[in-house]
N, C-alpha and C positions, 0 to 999 in steps of 0.2 A: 378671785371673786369673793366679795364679802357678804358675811352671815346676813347683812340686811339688803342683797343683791339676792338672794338665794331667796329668803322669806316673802316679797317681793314677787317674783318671782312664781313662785308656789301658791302665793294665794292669786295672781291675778290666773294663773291656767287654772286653778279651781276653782275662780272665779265662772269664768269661761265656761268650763265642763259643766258646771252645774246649773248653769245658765241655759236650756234648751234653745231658747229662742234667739238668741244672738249668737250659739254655738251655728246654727241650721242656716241663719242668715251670714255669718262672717266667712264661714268652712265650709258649708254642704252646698248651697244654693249657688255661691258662684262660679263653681265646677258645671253645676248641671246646665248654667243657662249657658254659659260657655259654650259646651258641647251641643247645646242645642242653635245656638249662634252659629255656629260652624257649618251645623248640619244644612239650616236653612240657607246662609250667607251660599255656600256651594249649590244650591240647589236653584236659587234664584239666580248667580250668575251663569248656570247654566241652562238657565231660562233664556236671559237678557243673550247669549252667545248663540243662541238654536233658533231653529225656526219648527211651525207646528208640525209631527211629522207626517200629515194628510196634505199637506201642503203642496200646491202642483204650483210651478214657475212660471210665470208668464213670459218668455221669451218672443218676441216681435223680432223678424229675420228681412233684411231688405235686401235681395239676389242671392239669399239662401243655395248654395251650389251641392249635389246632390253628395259630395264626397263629406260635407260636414254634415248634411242633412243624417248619413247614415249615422253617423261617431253619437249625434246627440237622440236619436228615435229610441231607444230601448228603454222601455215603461217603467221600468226599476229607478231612471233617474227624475220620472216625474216632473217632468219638463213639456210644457207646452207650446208645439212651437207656431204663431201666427206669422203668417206672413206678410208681409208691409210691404209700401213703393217709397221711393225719396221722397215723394210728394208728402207722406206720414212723419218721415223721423222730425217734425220739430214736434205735432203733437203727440208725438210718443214720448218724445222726450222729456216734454212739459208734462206728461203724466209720472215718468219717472222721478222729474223733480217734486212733486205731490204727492210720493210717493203710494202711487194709485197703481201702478205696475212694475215689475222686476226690471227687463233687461232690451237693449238693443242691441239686436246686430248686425250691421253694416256691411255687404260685401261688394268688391267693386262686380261689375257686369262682366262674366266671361272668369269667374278665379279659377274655375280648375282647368279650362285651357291653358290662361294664363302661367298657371304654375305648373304644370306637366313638362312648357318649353324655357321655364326662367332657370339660369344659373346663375348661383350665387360666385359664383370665381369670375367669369366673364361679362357679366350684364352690367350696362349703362346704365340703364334706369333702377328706380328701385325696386321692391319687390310688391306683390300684392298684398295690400291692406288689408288686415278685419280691424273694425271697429268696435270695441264692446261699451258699452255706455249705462253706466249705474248708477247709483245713490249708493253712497258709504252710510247715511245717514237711516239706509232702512235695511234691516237684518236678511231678510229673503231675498232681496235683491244683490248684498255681498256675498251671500250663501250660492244663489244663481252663478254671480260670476268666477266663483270660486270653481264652480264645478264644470263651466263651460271653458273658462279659460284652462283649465288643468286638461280637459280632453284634447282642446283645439293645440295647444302644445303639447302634445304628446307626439299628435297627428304630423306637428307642425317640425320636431326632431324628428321624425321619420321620414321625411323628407328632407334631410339635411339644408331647413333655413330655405325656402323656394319662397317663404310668404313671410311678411310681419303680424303682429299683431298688437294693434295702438299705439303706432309710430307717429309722429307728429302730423298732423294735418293743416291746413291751412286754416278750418276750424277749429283744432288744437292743435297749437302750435308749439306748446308745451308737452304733447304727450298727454296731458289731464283727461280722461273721459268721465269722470266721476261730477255727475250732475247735484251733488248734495251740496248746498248753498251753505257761507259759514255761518250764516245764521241757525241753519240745520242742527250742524252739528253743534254750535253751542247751547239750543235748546237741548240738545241729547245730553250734553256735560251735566246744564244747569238741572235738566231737569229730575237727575240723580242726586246732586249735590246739595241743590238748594233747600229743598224737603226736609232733611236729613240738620244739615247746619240750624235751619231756621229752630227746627222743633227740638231740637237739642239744646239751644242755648234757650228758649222758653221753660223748657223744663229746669233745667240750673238757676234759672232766675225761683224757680217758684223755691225749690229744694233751700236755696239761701233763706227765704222767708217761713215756709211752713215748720221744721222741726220743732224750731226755739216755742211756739207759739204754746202747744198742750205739754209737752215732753220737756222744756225747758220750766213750767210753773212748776210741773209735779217733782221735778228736782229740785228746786228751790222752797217747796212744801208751800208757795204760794196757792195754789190751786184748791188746796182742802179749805183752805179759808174762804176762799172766791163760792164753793160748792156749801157752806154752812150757813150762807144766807137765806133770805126768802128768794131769792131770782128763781126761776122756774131755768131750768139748766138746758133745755131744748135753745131757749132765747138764748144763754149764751155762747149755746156750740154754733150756731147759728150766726149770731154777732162776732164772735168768734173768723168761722167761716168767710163771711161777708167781708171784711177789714181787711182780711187777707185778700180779697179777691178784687179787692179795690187796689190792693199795689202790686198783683198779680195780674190786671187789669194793663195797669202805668206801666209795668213790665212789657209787657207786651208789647202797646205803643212803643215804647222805647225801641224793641225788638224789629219791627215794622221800619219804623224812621231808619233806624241804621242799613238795615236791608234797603229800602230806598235810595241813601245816601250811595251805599258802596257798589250799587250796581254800573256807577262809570265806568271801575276798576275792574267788575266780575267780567264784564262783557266787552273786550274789546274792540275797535274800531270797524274792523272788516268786519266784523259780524251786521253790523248797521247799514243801514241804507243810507243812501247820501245825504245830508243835512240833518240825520235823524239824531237822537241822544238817546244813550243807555234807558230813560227815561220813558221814553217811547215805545220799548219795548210792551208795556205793558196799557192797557186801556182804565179809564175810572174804573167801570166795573169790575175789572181784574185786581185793582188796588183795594176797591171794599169789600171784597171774597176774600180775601189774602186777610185785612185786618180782621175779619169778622172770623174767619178760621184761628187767626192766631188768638181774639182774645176766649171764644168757647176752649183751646186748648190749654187755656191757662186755667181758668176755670176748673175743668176736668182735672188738671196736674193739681189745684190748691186742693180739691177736694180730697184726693187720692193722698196726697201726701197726707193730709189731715186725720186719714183714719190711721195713719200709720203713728202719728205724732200722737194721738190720745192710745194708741193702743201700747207704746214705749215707754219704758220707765224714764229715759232721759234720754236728754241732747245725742248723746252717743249712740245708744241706743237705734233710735229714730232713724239718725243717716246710716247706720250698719243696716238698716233693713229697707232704707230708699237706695242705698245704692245700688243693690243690682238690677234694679228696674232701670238704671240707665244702659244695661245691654236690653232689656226687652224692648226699652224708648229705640235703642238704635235700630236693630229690628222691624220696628213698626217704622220710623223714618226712611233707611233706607228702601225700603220694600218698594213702596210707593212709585220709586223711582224707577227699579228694575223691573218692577210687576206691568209696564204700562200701561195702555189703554185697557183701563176694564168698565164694563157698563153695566156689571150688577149690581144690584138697588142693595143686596145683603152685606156684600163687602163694602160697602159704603160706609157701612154702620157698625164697622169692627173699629173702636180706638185707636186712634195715632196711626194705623194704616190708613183711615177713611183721609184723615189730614194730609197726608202724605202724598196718597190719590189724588188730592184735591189740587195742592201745589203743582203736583208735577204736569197735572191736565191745565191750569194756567199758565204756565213756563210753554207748555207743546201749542198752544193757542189753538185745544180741543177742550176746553172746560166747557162741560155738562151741570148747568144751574142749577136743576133737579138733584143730581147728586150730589153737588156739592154743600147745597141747603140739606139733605140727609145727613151728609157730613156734620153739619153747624149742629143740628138740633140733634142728633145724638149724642153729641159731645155735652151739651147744654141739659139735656134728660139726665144723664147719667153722671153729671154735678152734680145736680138734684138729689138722684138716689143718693147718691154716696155722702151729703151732706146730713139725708136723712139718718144713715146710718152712724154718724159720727152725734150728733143729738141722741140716737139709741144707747150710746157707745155711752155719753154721759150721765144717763142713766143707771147703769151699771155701777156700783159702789168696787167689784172686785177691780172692776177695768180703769175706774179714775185715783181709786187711791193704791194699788196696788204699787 
């Protein structure tokens, strides 16, 4: 290694070292968001995995026979059990798939007779039925079956096989008792993913545009020349700001259009209804919530990036201290997704969660107008501030020509 590989070398980690601010942003800052990534990431999946633990199970029972009745009574398992007639299981069912109740259970008339005199080595016929009937698509309702089917097999090896349990039926003839439509579950996909993707690549759009703008003059010593005229320098952090948000703006659209386009691909066939297209999926008004979300989030991202691009000595600079805001983007992106259904007005109005929120309540076709206008105008307020702050910022002689 050569003497101008070494020098080299030595001045750019002394560079660094004595650099606080790009030491804290390159080295210190993305350990901690990391760790704090992690922390939440685990926390929210084991949100999105559980169910609330006050939670009592709706379980609907149709000839409920007194030997399962006993296995499932013990208060600990917080299981409620109603009892139904055949004449109920289609509306129970159809609540199951609206997911408006946990679980169904089906038994034929007469099972613990039944199974007291079935042998499974000698018997012609088959054995007695239970039916369980869920939604994979709603959390408390798999948690339900999770816990009834584990008792009733237990029950069901202690008798050495006398009974089935979700054997094929003439109404499932497959075996399938899972009432969650693929439509379900691909809102449950998308409505994780999409959030997440969409607000991701908006922020990357702005990040390619905003650095160069403050951070790239002041390296170029352009900037002191632009600041030594009579312009009143509010108007130009301002004009400045605006130009940017014009093609942070175009971004967006762009962003929109593509997400439009590729939703043939996102959403597969069976998910659709018969003659319907990818397209359908969503309503006008679903389409002008989604672009009006996405261009206030660009907005908010030109702004944010902006303070960061006048507070930077250069180019480099700049993106050393936006990049790990793309773990805290991811963050507020996916959250959204796994946080589901929430209907307070305060979280609404937390950045890139509120966006997040917002999507993923369009995708579930539960979007709340009121929240999601909080959404809009939060995001659009707090452009605002922070555009003010970057005119303050110009102000500043140590901050613009530093």
């Amino acid at each position: 290694m050569g003497n101008v590989t070494l020098s080299v070398m030595k001045k750019e980690i002394t560079r660094i070292f004595n650099d606080r601010k790009l030491l804290f942003a390159a080295v210190i800052l993305p350990g901690v968001l990391l760790f704090v990534l992690f922390n939440l990431t685990g926390r929210m999946t084991n949100a999105l995995t559980g169910v609330d633990e006050g939670h009592v199970f709706e379980v609907h029972a149709v000839n409920m026979p007194d030997s399962i009745a006993n296995i499932l009574a013990h208060d600990e398992l917080m299981i409620n059990i109603i009892p139904a007639t055949m004449a109920d299981t289609e509306r129970i069912k159809q609540e199951i798939t609206d997911q408006n109740t946990d679980l169904l259970l089906v038994f034929p008339i007469g099972f613990d007779a039944d199974v007291a005199v079935f042998d499974p080595i000698t018997a012609t016929a088959l054995a007695p039925n239970i039916e369980i009937w869920a939604n994979s698509a709603r959390q408390e309702s798999m948690e339900a079956r999770s816990i009834v089917t584990a008792l009733i097999s237990a029950y069901h090896h202690s008798l050495t096989h006398r009974f089935s349990i979700n054997a094929p039926t003439a109404e499932a003839p497959d075996g399938n008792f899972d009432l969650a439509t693929a439509g379900d579950i691909m809102a449950l996909i998308l409505g994780m993913m999409l959030p997440m993707m969409f607000i991701i690549i908006i922020f990357t759009g702005c990040q390619a545009l905003v650095p160069e703008s403050v951070a790239g003059e002041k390296e170029r010593g352009t900037l002191g020349t632009l600041l030594v005229t009579t312009a009143s320098r509010k108007q130009m952090a301002l004009g400045k700001v605006l130009g940017l948000s014009v093609f942070a703006m175009l971004g967006a659209l762009g962003s929109f259009i593509g997400l439009m386009l590729s939703m043939g691909s996102m959403i597969p066939d069976v998910a659709l209804m018969d003659g319907a297209s990818a397209m359908d999926m969503f309503s006008t008004q679903d389409y002008v919530l989604i672009f009006l979300i996405a261009t206030s989030l660009s907005l908010f991202f030109v702004s944010l990036l902006s303070i960061i691009s006048t507070y930077a000595k250069s180019v480099k600079e700049a993106n050393a201290f936006a990049t790990p805001l793309i773990i805290v983007i991811f963050v507020g992106a996916i959250g959204g997704g796994l946080a589901g259904n929430v209907d307070s007005i305060f979280v609404h109005m937390i950045p890139i969660f509120n966006s997040s929120l917002s999507i993923t309540s369009i995708v579930n076709s539960d979007v709340s107008i009121i929240n999601t206008t909080i959404a809009i105008v939060t995001n659009l307020v707090l452009a605002l501030a922070m555009t003010g702050v970057v005119a303050a910022m110009f102000n500043s002689e140590k901050i613009v020509f530093d």
